[in-house]
C-alpha positions as CSV (number, residue, x, y, z in Angstrom):
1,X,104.7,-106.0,111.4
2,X,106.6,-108.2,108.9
3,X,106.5,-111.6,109.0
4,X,109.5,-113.9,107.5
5,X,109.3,-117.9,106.6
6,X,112.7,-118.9,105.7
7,X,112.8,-122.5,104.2
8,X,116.7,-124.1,104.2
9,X,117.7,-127.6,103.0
10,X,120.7,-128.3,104.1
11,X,123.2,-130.3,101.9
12,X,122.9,-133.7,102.5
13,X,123.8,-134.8,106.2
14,X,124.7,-131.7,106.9
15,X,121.5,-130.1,108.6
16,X,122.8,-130.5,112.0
17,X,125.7,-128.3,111.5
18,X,123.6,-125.6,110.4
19,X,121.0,-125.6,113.0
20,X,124.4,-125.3,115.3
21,X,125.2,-122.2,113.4
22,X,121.6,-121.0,113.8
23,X,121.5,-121.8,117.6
24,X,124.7,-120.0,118.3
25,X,123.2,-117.0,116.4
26,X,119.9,-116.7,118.0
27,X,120.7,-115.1,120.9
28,X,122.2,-112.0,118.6
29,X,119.1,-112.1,116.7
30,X,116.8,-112.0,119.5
31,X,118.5,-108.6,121.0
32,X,118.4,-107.1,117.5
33,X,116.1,-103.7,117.7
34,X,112.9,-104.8,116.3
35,X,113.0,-108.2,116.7
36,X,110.3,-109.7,118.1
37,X,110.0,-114.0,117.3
38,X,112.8,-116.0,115.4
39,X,113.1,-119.9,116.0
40,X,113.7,-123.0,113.8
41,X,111.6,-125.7,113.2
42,X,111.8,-129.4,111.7
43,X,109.1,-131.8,110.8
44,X,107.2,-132.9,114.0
45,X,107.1,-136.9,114.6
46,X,103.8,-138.4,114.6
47,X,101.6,-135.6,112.5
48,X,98.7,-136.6,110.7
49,X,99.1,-137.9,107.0
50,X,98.4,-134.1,105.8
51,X,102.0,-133.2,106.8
52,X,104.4,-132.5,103.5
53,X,107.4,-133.2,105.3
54,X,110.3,-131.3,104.6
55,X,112.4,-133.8,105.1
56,X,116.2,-134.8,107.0
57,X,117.9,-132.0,105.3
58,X,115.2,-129.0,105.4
59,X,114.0,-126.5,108.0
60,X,112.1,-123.7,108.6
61,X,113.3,-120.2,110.3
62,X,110.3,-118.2,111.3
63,X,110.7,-114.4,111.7
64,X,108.6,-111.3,112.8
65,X,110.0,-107.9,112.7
66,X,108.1,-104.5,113.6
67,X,108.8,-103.2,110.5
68,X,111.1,-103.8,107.1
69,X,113.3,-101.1,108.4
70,X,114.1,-103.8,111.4
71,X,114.0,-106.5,108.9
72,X,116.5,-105.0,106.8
73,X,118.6,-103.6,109.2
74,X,119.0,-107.8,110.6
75,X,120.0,-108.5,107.1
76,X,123.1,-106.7,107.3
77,X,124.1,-107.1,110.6
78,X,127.5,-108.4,111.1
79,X,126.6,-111.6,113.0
80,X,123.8,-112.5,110.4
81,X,126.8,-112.3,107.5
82,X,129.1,-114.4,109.7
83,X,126.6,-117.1,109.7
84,X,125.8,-116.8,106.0
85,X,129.2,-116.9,105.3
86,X,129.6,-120.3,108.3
87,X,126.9,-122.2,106.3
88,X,126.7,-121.2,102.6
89,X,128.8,-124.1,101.8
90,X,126.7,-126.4,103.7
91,X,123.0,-125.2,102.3
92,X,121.7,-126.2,98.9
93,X,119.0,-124.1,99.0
94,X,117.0,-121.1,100.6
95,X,114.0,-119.6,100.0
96,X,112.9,-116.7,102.0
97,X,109.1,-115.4,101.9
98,X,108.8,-111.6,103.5
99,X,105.2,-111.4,104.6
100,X,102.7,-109.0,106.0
101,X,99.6,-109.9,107.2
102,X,96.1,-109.4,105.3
């Protein structure tokens, strides 16, 4: 299994539009062959003073795939380009972290 942990900050103010992007894509995602978990998250309100916070701009998409063949076959799927192409001028940054477990 392949685990993925996307980190995005948004350009300024312009988080929400993304996440709308995301959202509108998730469903696609989800039916994908091998797909087994992908959501977003943002900081939850009221966590204890060990949170780093990412922040108004950031989030996180997690990601777990049966296998890198799935995983790379979601990276060129048509729907995942349209949304790169729908947000690259609205992210400043993304780092993505493909996992597996230990």
């Amino acid at each position: 299994m392949i685990q993925v942990i996307a980190v995005i900050q948004a350009k300024p103010g312009m988080r929400s539009r993304v996440l709308d992007f995301l959202s509108a894509n998730v469903p696609a995602v989800r039916a994908e062959a091998g797909c087994i978990e992908y959501f977003a998250t943002t900081d939850a309100e009221g966590a204890p003073a060990l949170q780093t916070p990412l922040g108004e701009d950031s989030f996180v998409v997690f990601e777990r795939w049966a296998d890198m063949s799935a995983f790379d076959a979601h990276a060129k799927a048509a729907h995942v380009i349209t949304y790169r192409n729908n947000t690259r001028d609205l992210i400043a940054s993304r780092t993505v972290h493909v996992l597996t477990a230990v």
